[in-house]
Steps between C-alpha positions, in 0.01 A plus 500: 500500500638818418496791764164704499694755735491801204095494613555512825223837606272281277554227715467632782199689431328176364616339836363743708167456342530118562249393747623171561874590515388767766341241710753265503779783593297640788570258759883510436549770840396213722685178347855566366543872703422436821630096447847614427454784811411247707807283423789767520337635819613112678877526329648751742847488252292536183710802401780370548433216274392771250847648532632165496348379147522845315905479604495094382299635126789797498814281552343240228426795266873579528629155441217357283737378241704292762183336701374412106841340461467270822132450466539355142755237643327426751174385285758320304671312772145394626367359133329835386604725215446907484376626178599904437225665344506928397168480333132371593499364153879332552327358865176384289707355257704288752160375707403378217798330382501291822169378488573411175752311613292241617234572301258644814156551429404666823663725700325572886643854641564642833447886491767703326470845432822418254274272356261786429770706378578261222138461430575127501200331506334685189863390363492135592118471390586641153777195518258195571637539895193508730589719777287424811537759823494375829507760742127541548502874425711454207250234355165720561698786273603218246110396488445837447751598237662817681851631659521493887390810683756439799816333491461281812088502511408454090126482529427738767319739250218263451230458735333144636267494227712526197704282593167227579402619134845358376547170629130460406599579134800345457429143758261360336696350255635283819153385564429811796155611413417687861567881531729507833393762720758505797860546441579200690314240246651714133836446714446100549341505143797646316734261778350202341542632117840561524623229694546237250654782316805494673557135441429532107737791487842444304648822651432702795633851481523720821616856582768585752467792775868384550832377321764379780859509369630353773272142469387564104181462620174682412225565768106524503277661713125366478146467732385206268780217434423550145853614463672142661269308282587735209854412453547138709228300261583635174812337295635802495529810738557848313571783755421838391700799632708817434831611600406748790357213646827354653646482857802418598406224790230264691539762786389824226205308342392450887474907577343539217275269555378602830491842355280357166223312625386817763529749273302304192185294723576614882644135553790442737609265236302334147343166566770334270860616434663260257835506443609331167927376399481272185341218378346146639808282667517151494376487859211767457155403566349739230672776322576611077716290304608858377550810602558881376515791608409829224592820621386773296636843492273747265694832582578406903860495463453803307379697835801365756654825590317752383187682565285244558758267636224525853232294304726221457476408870107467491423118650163539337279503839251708325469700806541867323208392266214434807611848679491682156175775494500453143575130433178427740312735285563348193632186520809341336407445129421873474899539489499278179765229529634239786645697766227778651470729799874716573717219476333443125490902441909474555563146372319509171648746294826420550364166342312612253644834408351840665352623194218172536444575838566861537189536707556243768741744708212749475307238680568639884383708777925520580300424878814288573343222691633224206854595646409506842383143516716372257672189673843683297392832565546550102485885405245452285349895477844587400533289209125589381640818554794386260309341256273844493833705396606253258168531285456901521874446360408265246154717425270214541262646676178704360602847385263659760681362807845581322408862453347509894825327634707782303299754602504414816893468479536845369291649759682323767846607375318915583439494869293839504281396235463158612372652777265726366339209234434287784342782729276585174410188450395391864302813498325426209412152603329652819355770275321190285423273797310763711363392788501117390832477585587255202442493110368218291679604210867706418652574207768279412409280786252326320670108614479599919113645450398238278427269830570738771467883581766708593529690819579844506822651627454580853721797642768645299730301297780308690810749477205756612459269768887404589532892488221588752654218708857593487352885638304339733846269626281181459751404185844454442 
């Protein structure tokens, strides 16, 4: 799928206007917020983990090429092999090339949001490779055709009843006639359709929230045990991953899993954590007869050490996207590719170029709370920020906001008639407001009053203010 991001105010606007997607976002204060509150608040040395896994993403960042190094032998020593891949098309390529390999016909999934950047099942359907998601969110948006909306919860933008309407569609080809009503019975329901799936399958292919160079081993966190069964029934065990994904020891991958599971689903830890180094052994009860690991890098390598260099230490809890004002307005497909929310505003278009998704930095209240509970305390308003100076650079943005931004520039650069343009202009706002102390419509303001009125400026404007205070000694 290619990115929609170019339409993102469409989006938005159509997903504002969604009544279903509303519903399903409006209980999100009460679950994942207060969840993940609730699970820092009984880690006194939460912070210092923080501190400890943003320092452990840093040191990797400045070694990456020699953890790579040691991971790759590692996979080798224990049976595996590491395929290098710069392109989603060079990682599709190679997927497919190993299931071809011995000739699979069905591939089961664990989630991967790599995965969903190559847009590999689309790619392994259109190559007579049935692709067959097991993570139970994963499989309602495969039923339904779509992207995920969240990186860690997929189907949380459809409601109870969609997602009845769905297996009632698409199960009764498996002999389920009965439209399930509880969430309990559509969860035993799709339990029983998939499980012989996982037997059938000729390759299992997982993601990885972790590379360890120190064991070659790649690690899984997951609330279902779809994962396990995923990669230790299939002939064949393909680990998805990319390169910032790496830490150096068993110790690391332990911080940052402590740090992972609280900030993504308020757990202390995920109900499974599956650590996986190679291939079946002779004396293995289950396990691959193969294994690979294909790390992609689309651009990542590209950002080590420069402006975005921050983003690379993201562990992909999803936490910045449930405390975002305006990713639980809209949702994530509004932002028009896989990665949504601030994390997805910054990640994308270095990805997919800025010019495709010049809007997504746009997409942001700059409220700061994505950086204050982000488990790596990643500067994320800064590099919006960046992103923001790179397009009015590059002119990509709509000649009307170029214009205001220069004008605005210009007046800035002349304090004494900066001064006097704002003190007009917060007159004249009181002058059209009145007495009803806000204004339903402004010229040039036309995307705040759309859905909201503005308020009027109260007082004087704020070096009027700062002035009266400094006279009054109440300011610095």
């Amino acid at each position: 799928m290619k990115p929609t991001s170019r339409a993102f105010k469409q989006n938005a606007h159509e997903a504002l206007g969604d009544k279903n997607l509303q519903e399903a976002l409006s209980d999100l204060e009460g679950g994942f917020v207060q969840g993940r509150l609730n699970a820092v608040n009984k880690l006194p040395e939460f912070d210092q983990l923080r501190d400890a896994g943003r320092d452990i993403k840093h040191h990797v960042l400045e070694n990456l090429d020699v953890y790579l190094e040691i991971f790759e032998e590692k996979v080798v020593a224990n049976g595996g092999q590491v395929h290098w891949c710069r392109s989603p098309e060079d990682a599709r390529q190679k997927v497919l090339e190993l299931c071809r390999s011995i000739d699979a016909k069905t591939v089961t999934k664990g989630k991967s949001m790599i995965g969903e950047e190559m847009d590999l099942n689309h790619f392994l359907e259109g190559h007579a490779v049935e692709p067959i998601e097991t993570d139970f969110g994963e499989y309602i948006i495969q039923l339904a055709d779509e992207r995920p909306s969240h990186i860690i919860a997929p189907a949380i933008h459809k409601t109870k009843e969609q997602v009845a309407d769905l297996f009632h569609e698409h199960h009764q080809k498996y002999g389920k006639s009965a439209r399930l009503e509880e969430p309990r019975d559509m969860l035993d329901e799709a339990r029983e359709i998939l499980r012989p799936k996982y037997i059938e399958a000729d390759v299992g292919i997982t993601g990885a929230n972790f590379m360890i160079a120190e064991t070659g081993s790649t690690v899984i966190v997951t609330n279902e045990g779809n994962g396990d069964l995923t990669q230790t029934l299939a002939k064949m065990h393909i680990a998805l991953a990319t390169p910032e994904k790496i830490v150096p020891t068993l110790d690391d991958a332990t911080t940052l899993l402590r740090i992972l599971a609280r900030s993504a689903t308020g757990q202390e830890m995920s109900v499974y954590t599956t650590f996986s180094s190679g291939n079946k052994r002779p004396d293995d009860l289950d396990g691959p007869a193969s294994y690979h690991v294909v790390i992609l890098d689309n651009g990542r390598t590209d950002m080590v050490g420069g402006d975005f260099n921050d983003m690379l230490t993201c562990i992909k809890c999803g936490a910045c996207l449930m405390h975002c004002p305006v990713w639980t307005a809209i949702g994530g497909h509004a932002y028009g590719w896989v990665y949504p929310g601030p994390m997805g505003s910054v990640l994308t278009p270095n990805l997919v170029g800025l010019e495709e998704a010049c809007h997504l930095p746009n997409a942001s209240t700059f409220c700061g709370r994505c950086q204050e509970i982000c488990p790596q305390k990643i500067p994320l308003p800064r590099m919006l920020r960046k992103h923001r100076e790179n397009a009015f650079t590059a002119r990509l943005g709509p000649p009307q906001e170029r214009m205001g931004i220069a004008l605005w520039a210009w007046l800035a650069k002349r304090p004494a008639l900066y001064r006097l343009a704002t003190s007009l202009a917060t007159g004249a706002l009181r002058l059209m407001a009145g007495k009803r102390g806000s204004l339903k419509s402004v010229p040039l303001a036309g995307g705040w009053t759309h859905s909201r009125n503005m308020p009027t400026p109260q007082g004087g404007t704020f070096m009027q203010q700062i002035k009266a205070k400094r006279r009054a000694g109440g300011a610095p």
